[in-house]
N, C-alpha and C positions, 0 to 999 in steps of 0.2 A: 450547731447544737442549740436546740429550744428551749428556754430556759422553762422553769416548772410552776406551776401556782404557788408552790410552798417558796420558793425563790424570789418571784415576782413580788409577795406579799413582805417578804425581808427587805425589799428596798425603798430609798429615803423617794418622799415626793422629788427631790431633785433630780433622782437616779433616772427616777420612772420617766422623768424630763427628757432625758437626756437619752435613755432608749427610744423613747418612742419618735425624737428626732433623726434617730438614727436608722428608723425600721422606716420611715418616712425617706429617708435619702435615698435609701436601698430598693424602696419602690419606685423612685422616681426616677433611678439609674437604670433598672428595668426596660420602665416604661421608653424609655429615654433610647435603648440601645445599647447603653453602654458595657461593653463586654471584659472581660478580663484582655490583659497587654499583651502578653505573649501566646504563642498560638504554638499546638504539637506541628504544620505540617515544615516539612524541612522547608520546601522553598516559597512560600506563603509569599503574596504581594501587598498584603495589608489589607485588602478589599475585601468588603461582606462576605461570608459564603456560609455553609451549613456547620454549625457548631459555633461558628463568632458571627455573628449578623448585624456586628457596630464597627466599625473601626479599630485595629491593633496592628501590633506591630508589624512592619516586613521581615522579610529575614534579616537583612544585613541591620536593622536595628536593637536586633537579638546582641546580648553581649558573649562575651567566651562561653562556651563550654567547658573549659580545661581553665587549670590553675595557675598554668605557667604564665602569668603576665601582670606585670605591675600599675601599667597604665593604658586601659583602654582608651581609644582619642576617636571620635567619628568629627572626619573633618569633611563637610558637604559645603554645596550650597544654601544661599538662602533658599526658604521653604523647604530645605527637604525631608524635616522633623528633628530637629536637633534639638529643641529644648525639651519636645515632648519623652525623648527617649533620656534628657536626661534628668526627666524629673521620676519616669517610672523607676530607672535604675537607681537614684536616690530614695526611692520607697520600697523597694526591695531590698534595702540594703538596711533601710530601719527597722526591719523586720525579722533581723535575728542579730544586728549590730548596737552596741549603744549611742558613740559618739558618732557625728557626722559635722563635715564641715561644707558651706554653700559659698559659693565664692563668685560675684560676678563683676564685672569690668569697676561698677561703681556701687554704692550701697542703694540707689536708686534702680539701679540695673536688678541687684540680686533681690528687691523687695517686688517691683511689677513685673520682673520675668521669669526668676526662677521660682518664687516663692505664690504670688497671685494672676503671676498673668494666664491667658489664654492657653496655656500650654502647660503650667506651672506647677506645682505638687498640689496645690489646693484643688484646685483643676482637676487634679490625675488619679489622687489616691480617691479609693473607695469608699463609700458611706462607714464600713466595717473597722476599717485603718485608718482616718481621716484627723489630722494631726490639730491643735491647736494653737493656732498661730500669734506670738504676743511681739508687734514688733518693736514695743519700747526697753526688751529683752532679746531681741534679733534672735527670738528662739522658736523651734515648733517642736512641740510635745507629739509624740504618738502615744495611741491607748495602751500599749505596752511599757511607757516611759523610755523608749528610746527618745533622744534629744538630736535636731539638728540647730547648730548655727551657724548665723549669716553672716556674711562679711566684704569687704570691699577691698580689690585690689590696689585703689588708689590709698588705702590705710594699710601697707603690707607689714606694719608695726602688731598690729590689733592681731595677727597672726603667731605671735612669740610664743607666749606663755601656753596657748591651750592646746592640748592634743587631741588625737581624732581615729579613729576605726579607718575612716573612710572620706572621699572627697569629691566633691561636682564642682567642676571648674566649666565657667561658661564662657565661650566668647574669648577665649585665651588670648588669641591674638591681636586682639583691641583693649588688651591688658595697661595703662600709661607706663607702669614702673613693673613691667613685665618680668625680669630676670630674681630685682629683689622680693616681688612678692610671689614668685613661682620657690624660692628657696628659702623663704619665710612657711608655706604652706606644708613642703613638704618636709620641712626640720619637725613642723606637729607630728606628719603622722606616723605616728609610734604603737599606737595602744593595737592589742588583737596581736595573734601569728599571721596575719601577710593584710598590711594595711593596702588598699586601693585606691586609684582615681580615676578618676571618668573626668573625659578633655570632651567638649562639646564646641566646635568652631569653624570659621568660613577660616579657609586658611589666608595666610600671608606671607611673605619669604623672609621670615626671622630668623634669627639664629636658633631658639630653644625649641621653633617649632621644627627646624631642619634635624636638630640632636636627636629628638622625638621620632623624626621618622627613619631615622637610622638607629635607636635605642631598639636592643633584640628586644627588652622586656617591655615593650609597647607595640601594643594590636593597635594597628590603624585600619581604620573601617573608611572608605574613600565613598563619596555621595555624590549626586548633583542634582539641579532645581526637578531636571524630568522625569527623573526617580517619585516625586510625587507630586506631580502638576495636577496629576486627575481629583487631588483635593482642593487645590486652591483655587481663589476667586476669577473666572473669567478676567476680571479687568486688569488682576496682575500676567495673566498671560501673556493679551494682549499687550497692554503698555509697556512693564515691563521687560519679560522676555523678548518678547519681540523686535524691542529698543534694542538689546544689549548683546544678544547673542550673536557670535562671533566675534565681538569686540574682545579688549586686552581684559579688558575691565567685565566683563561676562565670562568669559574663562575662568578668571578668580572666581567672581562672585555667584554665577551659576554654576558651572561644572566643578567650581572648586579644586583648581588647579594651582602648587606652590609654584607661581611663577618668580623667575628672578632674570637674570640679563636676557632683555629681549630683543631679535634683530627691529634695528628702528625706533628705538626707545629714545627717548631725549640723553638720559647717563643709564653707563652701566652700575652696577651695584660696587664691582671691582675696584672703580674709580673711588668713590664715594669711600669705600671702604681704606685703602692705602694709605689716605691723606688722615684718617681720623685720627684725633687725640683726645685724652684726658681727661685734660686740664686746660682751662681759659688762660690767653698769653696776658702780656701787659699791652694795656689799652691804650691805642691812639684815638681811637674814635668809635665810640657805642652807638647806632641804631636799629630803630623798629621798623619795620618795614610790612606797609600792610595793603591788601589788596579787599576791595567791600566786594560783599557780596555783590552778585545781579540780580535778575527778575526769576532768575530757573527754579526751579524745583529742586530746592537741597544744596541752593550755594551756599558755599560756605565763605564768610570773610577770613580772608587767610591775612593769620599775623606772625611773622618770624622776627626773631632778633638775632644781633651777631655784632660783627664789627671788621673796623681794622686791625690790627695788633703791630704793634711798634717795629715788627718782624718784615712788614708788608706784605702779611699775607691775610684773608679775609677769613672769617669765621662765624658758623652758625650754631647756636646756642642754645634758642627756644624755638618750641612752636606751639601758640598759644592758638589757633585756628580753632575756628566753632559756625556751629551754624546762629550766629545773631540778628537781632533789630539796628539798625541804626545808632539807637542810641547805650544798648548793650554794649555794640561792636565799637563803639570809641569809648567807653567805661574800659573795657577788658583792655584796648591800645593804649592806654592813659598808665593802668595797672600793671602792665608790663613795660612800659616806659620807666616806672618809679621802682619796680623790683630790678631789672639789668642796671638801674641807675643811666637811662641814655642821655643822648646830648643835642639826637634831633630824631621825630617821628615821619617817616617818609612814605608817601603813601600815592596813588593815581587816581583820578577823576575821571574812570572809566564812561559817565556820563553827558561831562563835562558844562553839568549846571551847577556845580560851585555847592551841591549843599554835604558832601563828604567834610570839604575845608570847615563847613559853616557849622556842622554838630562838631568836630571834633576841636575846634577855638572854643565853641561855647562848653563844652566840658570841663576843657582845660581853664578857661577862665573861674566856672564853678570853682574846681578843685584848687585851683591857685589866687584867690583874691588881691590878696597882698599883693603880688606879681602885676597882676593886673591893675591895679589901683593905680602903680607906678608909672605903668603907660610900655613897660615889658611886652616886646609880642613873642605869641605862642609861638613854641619849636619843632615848625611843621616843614616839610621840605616837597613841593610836589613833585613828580616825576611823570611826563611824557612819554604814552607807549606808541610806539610807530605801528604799522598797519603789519601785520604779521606775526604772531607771536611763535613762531621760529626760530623767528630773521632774529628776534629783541633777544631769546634766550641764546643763542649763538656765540654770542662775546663770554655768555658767565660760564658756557659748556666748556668753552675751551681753557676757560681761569681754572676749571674741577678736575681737567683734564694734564695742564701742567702741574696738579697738584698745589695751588696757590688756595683753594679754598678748602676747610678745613671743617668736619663738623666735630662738634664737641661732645665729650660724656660719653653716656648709656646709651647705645645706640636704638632701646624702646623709648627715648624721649623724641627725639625725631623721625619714629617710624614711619609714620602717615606721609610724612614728607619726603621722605626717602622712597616710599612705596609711590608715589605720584612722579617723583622724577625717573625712576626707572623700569615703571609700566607706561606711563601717556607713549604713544606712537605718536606723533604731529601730524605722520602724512593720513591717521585714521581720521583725526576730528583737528584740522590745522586750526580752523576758527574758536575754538573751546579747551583751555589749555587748563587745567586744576587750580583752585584759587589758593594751592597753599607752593606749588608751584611760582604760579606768579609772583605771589609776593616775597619767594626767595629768591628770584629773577630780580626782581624791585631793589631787593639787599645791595646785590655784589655789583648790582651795574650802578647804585647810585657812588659805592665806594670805588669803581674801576673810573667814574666821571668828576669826583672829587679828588682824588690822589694821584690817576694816573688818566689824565683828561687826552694827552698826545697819543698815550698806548690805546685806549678805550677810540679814539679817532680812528686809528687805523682799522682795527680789527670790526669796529660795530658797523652795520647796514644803513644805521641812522646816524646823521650829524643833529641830530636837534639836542640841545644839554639839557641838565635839569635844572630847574629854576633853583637859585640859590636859597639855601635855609636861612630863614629872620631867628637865628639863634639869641638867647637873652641872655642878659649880662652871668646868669650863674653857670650855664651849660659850655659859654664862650672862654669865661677863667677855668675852669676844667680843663677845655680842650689846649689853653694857653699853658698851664701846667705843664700837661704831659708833653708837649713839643719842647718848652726848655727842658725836661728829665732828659728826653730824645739824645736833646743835641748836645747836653753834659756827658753822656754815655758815648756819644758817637766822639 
C-alpha cells in the first residue's frame, strides 16, 4: 500500500526518517537480489530461477504444511543452512505471534549467530519487517510490536519466569546444561493454542536428541553438507570436505548422522553408560588432568577432572576443555583445580621443551604467593605418553570396561567427552587421538600408576611410571586425612 500525500504530510520529521530508510533498504534488497524465503514450486533446490532470481529456500527447508506437530527439528550438516532457515522461520512466526523466545548454546552464540550473524534475523528479515535490535534488553522489536527474546542455555535459570508463543532453539546439541535448560524452555511455552519450536542442529547421540527422534510430535527434516555445497566457498570444499568425508567425524558433521556405538571406536556408549552415577563418592584422591593443545587447526587443550574414591574405583566429573592460549589454558587448569578442590594437577609435555611445566608453576605461583614465598612446590605431576596412543589408552579401556570407571552427573556435562571416546576409530587417524580424550586417558592411567602400580604393570604396553607429584604441605594433609578416615572405616 502507497501511502498518500495527505498521510505523508501527517508525519513527524522522525517518521519521515525512518520511511525513507526504509524505502532505501527496500531498494537495495532489490537491487541486491534479494527475494522473498519461500518459494511455490514443490521441489524447488534453492537455486535462481524465473520468479525468485536471489537465493531462497529448498524444499526440505520449507517447514510443515499441516499442524500436527509440536517441534520441528532440521538436524543437517555443517553448511547446509540451518541457521538461515531458522532465522526466516523465527520471522515468520513474528508476524502474526507476539512472544518468541531465541535460544542459543551461549548468550554470545545467540547475539552473533542467531540474532546479527551472517545468517541471522537481522540478515534475513526484510527492509518492510526489520526488527530492532536493543541488546542491553536482549530484545528485538518488530514494526508490528511483536517481541523476540534472547537467551543462553548456559543460564537455563533466566528461562523460569517468562512465557513464549514460540521458540528457535539453535545448535541444541552443544547445549552445556542440555536436559535442564531444554525443560526450563519448554515449561515457558504456554501462551497461543499450539505453542512451537524449531530445533536447528548438527546432530550428536544424546539422549533428548534420540527422544526427539522417536517423539511422533516432532518432524525431523534430516540434511547434509552436499545438500548445499554449490553455495559455499570453494576453499571449504576443498579443505574441509574433502579432509573429512568418510571419516567418523564427517558422517556426524557432514552427512549429519546420530551416530553412537561404532565398530572400532575406542568405548562403546553402553559401557560408559552402565557404570554412570549421580553423585561424587568420598575422596581419596582428586585430579586434574590435562592434555595442551598442538600446532593443528582447532586443538583443543583438553582438561578433565575426576578421581579416586575410597571405593577404588576412578571417577570423572568435569570437562573443562576449550580451544586456548597458553596462558588461558593454565588460568582455566588452575580454576578447575580450586573449584574440584584437587590435590595434584597432571598433565603431558607433548613437546617435551618444558614450557607446559614452566606457564603452568608461574601461574600457580601468581595465584598462590604465600605458598610460594615459603619455598612450597607447585602440584603438578608430569606424565609420560609412550609412542602409540592406542597402546597408552588400552589399560584405561579395560578399567571402563570392568566397569571400575565411573562418570558422574548429567550426562550433557561430559558430552563432548563421551562423544570423543565413542566416535575416534584409532585404526582411522591412530596418530591423532582427541585432546579431550587424552586427557581422560592422562586421568585414570595416572590413578591405575598411583594406587594400582603392580595391576597397571601387567595390563599397560608401557613400563615407563609417572613422575612422582611435589605435592605441598596443604594438598599432602588432605590426602593424609582421608587415608586415616579410610582405615578408621576399614
Amino acid at each position: 500500500m502507497r501511502p498518500t500525500r495527505a498521510q505523508l504530510e501527517q508525519l513527524s520529521p522522525a517518521d519521515l526518517d525512518r520511511l525513507a530508510e526504509r524505502l532505501e533498504a527496500m531498494a537495495q534488497e532489490r537491487e541486491s537480489g534479494k527475494v522473498p524465503w519461500l518459494c511455490p514450486l514443490a521441489d524447488c533446490d534453492g537455486r535462481p530461477h524465473k520468479g525468485r532470481p536471489g537465493v531462497h529456500a529448498r524444499a526440505d527447508q520449507r517447514p510443515p504444511h499441516d499442524d500436527e506437530w509440536d517441534v520441528i527439528m532440521w538436524l543437517a550438516g555443517r553448511g547446509w543452512g540451518k541457521t538461515r532457515t531458522g532465522a526466516e522461520w523465527a520471522i515468520s512466526q513474528a508476524r502474526n505471534l507476539e512472544r518468541g523466545a531465541l535460544v542459543g548454546p551461549t548468550a554470545a552464540d545467540t547475539r552473533d549467530i542467531l540474532v546479527e550473524g551472517e545468517s541471522g534475523i537481522l540478515a534475513c528479515a526484510p527492509a518492510s519487517f526489520r526488527p530492532v535490535y536493543e541488546p542491553s534488553k536482549r530484545r528485538l522489536t518488530y514494526p508490528n510490536g511483536s517481541i523476540q527474546m534472547c537467551y543462553s542455555a548456559d543460564e537455563p535459570d533466566r528461562l523460569r519466569g517468562p512465557q513464549h508463543h514460540y521458540g528457535w532453539f539453535d545448535e541444541l546439541a552443544s547445549w552445556r546444561r542440555l536436559q535442564y535448560a531444554w525443560d526450563m524452555a519448554q515449561l515457558g511455552m504456554r501462551l497461543g493454542e499450539h505453542p512451537r519450536i524449531a530445533i536447528t542442529t548438527t546432530p550428536r547421540p544424546l539422549p533428548l536428541v534420540k527422544e526427539l527422534l522417536k517423539d511422533e510430535m516432532c518432524r525431523t527434516v534430516r540434511g547434509s553438507t552436499y545438500d548445499n555445497l554449490h553455495n559455499l566457498a570453494p576453499t571449504f570444499r576443498r579443505a574441509v570436505v574433502s579432509k573429512y568425508e568418510g571419516t567418523t567425524l564427517g558422517r556426524q558433521e557432514l552427512n549429519a548422522e546420530v551416530l553412537d556405538d561404532l565398530p572400532g571406536a575406542l568405548l562403546s556408549r553402553a559401557v560408559i553408560d552402565a557404570a554412570r552415577v549421580e553423585t561424587e563418592p568420598e575422596w581419596r584422591l582428586r585430579i586434574v588432568a590435562m592434555d595442551p593443545a598442538g600446532t593443528g587447526l582447532g586443538d583443543e587443550t583438553g582438561l578433565i577432572a575426576g578421581g579416586r574414591g575410597t571405593d577404588g574405583d576412578d571417577y570423572v566429573t568435569h570437562d573443562w576443555s576449550d580451544k586456548l592460549t597458553p596462558q588461558a589454558a593454565a588460568v582455566r587448569a588452575w580454576d578447575l583445580f580450586d573449584h574440584v578442590r584437587a590435590d595434584v594437577l597432571v598433565y603431558e609435555d607433548n613437546f617435551g621443551k618444558g614450557w607446559v611445566s614452566e606457564v603452568l608453576t608461574k601461574v600457580w605461583r601468581e595465584r598462590n604467593p604465600e605458598l610460594h614465598t615459603q619455598g612450597v612446590a607447585c602440584p603438578l605431576a608430569e606424565i609420560h605418553a609412550s609412542h602409540g596412543k592406542q597402546l597408552r589408552a588400552q589399560p584405561v579401556v579395560m578399567r571402563y570396561e570392568q566397569g571400575r570407571v565411573h562418570h558422574v552427573g548429567d550426562p550433557a556435562d561430559l558430552a563432548q567427552l563421551e562423544d570423543q571416546y565413542t566416535t575416534w576409530i584409532p585404526e582411522e587417524t591412530p596418530s591423532k587421538s582427541p585432546d579431550r580424550v587424552d586427557a581422560g586417558v592422562h586421568l585414570v592411567s595416572y590413578l591405575m600408576k598411583r594406587f594400582d602400580r603392580a595391576q597397571s604393570q601387567i595390563v599397560s604396553p608401557h613400563g615407563r611410571a609417572t613422575k612422582g607429584a611435589r605435592v605441598h604441605p596443604l594438598y599432602a594433609a588432605r590426602e593424609a586425612k582421608r587415608r586415616r578416615e579410610l582405615e578408621r572405616g576399614a
